[in-house]
C-alpha positions in Angstrom: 123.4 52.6 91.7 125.7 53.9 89.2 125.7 53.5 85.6 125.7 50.2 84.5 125.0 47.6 81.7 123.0 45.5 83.9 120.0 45.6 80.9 122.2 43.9 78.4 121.6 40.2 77.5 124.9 39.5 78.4 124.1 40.2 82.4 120.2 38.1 82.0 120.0 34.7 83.4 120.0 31.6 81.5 119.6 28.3 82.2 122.0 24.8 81.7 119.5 21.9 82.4 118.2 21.9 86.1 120.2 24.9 87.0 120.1 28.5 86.4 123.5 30.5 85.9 123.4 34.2 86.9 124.9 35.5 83.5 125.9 34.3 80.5 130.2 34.8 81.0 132.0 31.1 81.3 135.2 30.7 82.5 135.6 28.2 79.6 138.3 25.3 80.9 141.4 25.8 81.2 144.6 23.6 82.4 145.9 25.1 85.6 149.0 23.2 86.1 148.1 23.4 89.7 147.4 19.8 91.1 150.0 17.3 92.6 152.2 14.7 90.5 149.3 12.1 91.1 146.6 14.3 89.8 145.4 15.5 93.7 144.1 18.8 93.6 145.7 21.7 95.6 144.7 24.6 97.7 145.8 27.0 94.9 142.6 25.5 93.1 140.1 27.0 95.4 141.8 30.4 95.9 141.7 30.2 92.0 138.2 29.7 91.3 137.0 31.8 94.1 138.4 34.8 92.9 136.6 34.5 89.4 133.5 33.9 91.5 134.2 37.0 93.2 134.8 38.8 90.1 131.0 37.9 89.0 131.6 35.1 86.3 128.3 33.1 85.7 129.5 29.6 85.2 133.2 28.5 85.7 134.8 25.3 83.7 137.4 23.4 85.5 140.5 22.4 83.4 140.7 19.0 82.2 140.6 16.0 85.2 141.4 13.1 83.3 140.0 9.7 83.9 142.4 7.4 83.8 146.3 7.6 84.5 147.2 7.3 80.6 144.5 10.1 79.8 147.1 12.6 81.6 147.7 15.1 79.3 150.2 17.7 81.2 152.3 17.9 84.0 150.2 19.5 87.0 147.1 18.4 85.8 144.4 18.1 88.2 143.2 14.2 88.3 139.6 11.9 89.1 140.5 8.7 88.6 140.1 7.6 92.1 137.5 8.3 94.9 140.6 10.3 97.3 141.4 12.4 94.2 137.4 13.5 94.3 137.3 14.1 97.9 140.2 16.3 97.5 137.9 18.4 95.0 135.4 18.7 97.7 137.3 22.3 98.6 136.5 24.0 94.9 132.8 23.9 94.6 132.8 25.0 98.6 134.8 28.0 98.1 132.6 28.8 94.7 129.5 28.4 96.7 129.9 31.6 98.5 128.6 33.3 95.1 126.0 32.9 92.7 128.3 31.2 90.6 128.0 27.7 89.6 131.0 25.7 88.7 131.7 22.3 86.3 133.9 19.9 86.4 135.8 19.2 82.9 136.4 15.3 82.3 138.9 14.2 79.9 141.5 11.6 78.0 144.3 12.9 76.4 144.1 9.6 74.3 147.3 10.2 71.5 147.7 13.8 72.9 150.1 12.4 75.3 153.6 11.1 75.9 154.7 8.0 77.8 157.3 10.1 80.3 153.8 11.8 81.4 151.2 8.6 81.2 153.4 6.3 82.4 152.8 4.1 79.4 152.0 4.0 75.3 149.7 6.4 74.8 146.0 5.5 73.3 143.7 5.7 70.3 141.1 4.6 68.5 143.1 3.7 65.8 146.6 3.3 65.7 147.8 6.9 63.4 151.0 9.0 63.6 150.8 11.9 65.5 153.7 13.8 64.8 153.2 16.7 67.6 154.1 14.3 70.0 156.1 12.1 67.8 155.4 8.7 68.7 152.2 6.1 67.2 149.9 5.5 69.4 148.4 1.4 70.8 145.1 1.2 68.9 142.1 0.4 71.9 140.6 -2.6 71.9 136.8 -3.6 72.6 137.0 -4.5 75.8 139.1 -1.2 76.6 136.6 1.1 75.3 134.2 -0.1 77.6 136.3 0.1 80.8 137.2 4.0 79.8 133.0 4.7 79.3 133.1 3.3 82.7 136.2 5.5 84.1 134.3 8.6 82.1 131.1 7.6 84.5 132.6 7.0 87.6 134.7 10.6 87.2 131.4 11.9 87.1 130.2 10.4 90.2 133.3 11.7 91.6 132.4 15.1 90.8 129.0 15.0 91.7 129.8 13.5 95.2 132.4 16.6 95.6 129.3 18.8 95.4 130.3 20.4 91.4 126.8 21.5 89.6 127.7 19.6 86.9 130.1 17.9 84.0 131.5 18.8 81.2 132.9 15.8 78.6 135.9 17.3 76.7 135.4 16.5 73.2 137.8 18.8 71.5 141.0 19.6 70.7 142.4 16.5 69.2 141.7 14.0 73.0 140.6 10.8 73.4 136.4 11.7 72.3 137.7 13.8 70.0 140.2 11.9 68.3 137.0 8.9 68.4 134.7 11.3 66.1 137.2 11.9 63.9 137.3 10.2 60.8 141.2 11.0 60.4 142.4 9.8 64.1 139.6 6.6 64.1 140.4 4.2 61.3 138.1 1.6 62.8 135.8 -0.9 60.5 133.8 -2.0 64.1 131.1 -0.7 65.6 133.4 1.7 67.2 134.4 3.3 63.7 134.0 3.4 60.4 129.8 5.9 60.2 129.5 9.0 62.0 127.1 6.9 64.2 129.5 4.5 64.9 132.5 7.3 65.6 130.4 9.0 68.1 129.5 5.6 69.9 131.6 6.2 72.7 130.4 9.6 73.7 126.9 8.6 73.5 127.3 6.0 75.9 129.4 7.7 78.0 126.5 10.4 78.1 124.2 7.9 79.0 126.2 6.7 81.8 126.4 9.6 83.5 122.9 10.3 83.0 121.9 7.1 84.4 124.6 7.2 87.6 124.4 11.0 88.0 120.2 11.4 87.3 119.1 13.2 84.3 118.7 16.6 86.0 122.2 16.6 86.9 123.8 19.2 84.0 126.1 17.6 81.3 127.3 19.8 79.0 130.1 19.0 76.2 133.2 20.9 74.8 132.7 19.5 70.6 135.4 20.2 67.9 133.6 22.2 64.9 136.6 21.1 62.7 139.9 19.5 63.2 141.2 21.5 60.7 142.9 18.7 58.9 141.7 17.5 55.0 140.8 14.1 56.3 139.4 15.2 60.1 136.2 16.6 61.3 134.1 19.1 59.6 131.7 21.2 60.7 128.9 19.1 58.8 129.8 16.2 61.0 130.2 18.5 63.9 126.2 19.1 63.5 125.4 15.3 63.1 127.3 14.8 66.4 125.6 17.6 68.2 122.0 16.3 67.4 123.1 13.0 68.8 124.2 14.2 71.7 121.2 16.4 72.5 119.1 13.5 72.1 121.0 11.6 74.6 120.6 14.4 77.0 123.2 16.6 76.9 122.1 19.5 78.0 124.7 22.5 76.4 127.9 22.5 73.9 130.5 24.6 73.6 132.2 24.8 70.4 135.8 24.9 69.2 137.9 23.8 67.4 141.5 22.6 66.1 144.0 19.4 67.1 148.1 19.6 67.9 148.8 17.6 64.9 146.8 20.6 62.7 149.0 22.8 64.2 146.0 25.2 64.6 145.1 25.0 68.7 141.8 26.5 70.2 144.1 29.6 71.4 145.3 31.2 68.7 148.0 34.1 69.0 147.7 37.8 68.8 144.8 40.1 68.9 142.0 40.6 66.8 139.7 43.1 65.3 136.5 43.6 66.7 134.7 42.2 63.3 137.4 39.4 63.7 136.7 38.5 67.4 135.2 35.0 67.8 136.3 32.3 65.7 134.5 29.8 66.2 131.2 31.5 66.7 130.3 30.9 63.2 130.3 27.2 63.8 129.0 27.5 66.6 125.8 29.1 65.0 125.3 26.5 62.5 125.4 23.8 65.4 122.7 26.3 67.1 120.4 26.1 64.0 120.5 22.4 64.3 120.3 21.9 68.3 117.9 23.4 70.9 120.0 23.2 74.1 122.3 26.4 74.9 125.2 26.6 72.8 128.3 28.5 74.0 130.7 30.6 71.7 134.2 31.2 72.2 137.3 31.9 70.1 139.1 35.5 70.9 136.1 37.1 72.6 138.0 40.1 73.9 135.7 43.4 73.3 131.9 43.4 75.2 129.7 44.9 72.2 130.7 41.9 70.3 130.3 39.4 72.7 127.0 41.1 73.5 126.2 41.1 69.4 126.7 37.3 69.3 124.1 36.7 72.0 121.5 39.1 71.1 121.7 38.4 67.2 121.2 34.8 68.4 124.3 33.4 67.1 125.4 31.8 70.4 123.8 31.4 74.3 126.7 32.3 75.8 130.1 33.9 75.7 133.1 31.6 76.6 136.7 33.0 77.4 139.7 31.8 78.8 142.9 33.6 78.9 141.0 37.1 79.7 140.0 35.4 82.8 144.2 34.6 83.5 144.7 38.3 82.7 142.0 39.8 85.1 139.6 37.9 87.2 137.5 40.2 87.8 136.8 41.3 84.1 132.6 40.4 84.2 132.0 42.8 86.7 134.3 45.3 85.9 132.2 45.2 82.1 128.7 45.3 84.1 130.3 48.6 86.0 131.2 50.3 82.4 134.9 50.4 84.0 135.8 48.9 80.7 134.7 47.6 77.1 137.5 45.6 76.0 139.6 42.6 78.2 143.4 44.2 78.0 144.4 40.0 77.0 146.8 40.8 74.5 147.3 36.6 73.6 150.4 35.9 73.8 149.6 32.8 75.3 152.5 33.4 77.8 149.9 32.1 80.7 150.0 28.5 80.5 152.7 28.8 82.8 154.0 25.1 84.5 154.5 26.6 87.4 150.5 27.4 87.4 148.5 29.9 85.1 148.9 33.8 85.5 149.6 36.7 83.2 152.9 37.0 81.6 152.4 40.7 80.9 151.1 41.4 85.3 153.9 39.4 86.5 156.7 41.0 84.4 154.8 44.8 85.6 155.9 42.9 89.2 159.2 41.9 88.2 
């Protein structure tokens, strides 16, 4: 065999719960704008995620499926609010199956991230604040709402399980629905739905022990948390930790941590390349919440050039290296790093990718043009 870096941490096996992933690359989740109006998946899904499997990626991340017709977020996005949307899935984890990949389904809300022209109604929140990147106030949930949206979250995940995915993961990030809940600027509540950090993370936690129950508690859950909003009044990285220690003690079995809400007007993809030193950005939160947790924590944020990526791991600072728009630019990027073909992905983040018309590279298909 030729030359390779098949001795380095990032190519050892790890394990997520009940299962045991090949490497430690994810294919962190990412919208694909590749389903049907009502949310069905299509056959470009499969051909998608087959190709990453191909190119040696150890765990892949769906994008977002929400759970509810007002959790859709985008046009395109892939949907699991009904039992034919989930038999339509059935095709991914098939064609993913081929390799030693393993592949998870993302479940989601886009709560206030949303607009009505896209949900087909008012938008939703825990509390009833401004958002001003989608310019509209949101209906504040009641009660008896909550509970039927713990119940969509669980049934998606009986949904995904059925279509034969290896596990879930529960988007808490980026300014959605569970996000928006553990945020003490977006939830305004005085209930038992707001108000402590307990109380704020109430809906995850029992959404986590629904799927636990309906699913079995070997099946992997793993969630996507917010390490800060980045807003004065929003999430820290302090209550990020509280959060994470609850949900480990419910079961969850791995985080991945970003970061960042529209209204901040700092995203989880941020433009423009990076130093090596500066690679990462949200591995440093991601290390405190290690400190504090003992399931695998995943670190993402820029991760472009492999010594770093294999730095984080080996100095312990994350489990696992998460990327998304490397994968867009070249699938087959994991093995081409375990060959020593390269050291660095050649992303450039423009963030020209998230395409409507489905994700590719802006910079392969202007070379085609």
């Amino acid at each position: 065999m030729s030359k390779s870096r098949e001795n380095s941490i990032l190519f050892s096996p790890i394990r997520i719960g009940s299962i045991e992933l090949p490497n430690r690359f994810v294919r962190s989740a990412t919208h694909e704008f590749m389903a049907e109006p009502d949310g069905t998946a299509t056959d470009r899904l499969p051909r998608l995620f087959a190709i990453l499997a191909e190119g040696e990626v150890g765990l892949i991340i769906t994008g977002h499926a929400y759970v509810h017709p007002l959790g859709k977020a985008s046009p395109g996005q892939t949907g699991i609010y009904d039992d034919r949307l989930g038999d339509a899935l059935r095709p991914i984890p098939r064609a993913v199956h081929v390799y030693p990949t393993k592949i998870f389904l993302q479940i989601a809300h886009a709560g206030r991230q949303t607009k009505p022209r896209i949900a087909g109604g008012t938008p939703v929140s825990p509390s009833p604040v401004y958002d001003p990147s989608v310019k509209l106030k949101p209906r504040e949930l009641t009660g008896s709402e909550i509970r039927g949206l713990i119940s969509d979250f669980v049934a998606a995940a009986r949904r995904a399980k059925a279509a034969g995915f290896d596990g879930i993961q529960l988007h808490m990030a980026h300014g959605y629905l569970l996000s928006s809940f553990i945020s003490p600027h977006a939830n305004r509540r005085t209930d038992e739905w707001g108000g402590s950090p307990e109380n704020r993370a109430r809906m995850a936690l029992e959404i986590v022990g629904g799927i636990k129950e309906a699913n079995g508690r070997d099946f992997p859950l793993i969630v996507k948390l917010n390490s800060a909003d980045f807003l004065p009044t929003g999430l820290q990285v302090e209550d990020a930790i509280d959060v994470a220690q609850r949900l480990e003690a419910a079961g969850v079995d791995g985080i991945e941590v970003s970061g960042g809400m529209a209204e901040s007007g700092r995203g989880s993809v941020w433009t423009g390349l990076r130093a090596e030193e500066d690679e990462g950005y949200f591995v440093g939160s991601a290390a405190r919440i290690k400190a504090a947790v003992k399931v695998p924590v995943f670190g993402l944020g820029g991760n472009r050039t492999f010594a770093a990526m294999e730095r984080f791991v080996a100095e312990g600072k994350v489990d696992l290296i998460s990327m998304s728009r490397p994968f867009i630019r070249e699938p087959f990027l994991v093995k081409k790093f375990r060959e020593e073909l390269i050291a660095k992905s050649d992303c450039i983040s423009c963030n020209r990718c998230f395409n409507p018309r489905g994700i590719s590279c802006a910079e392969l298909r202007k070379a085609k043009a």
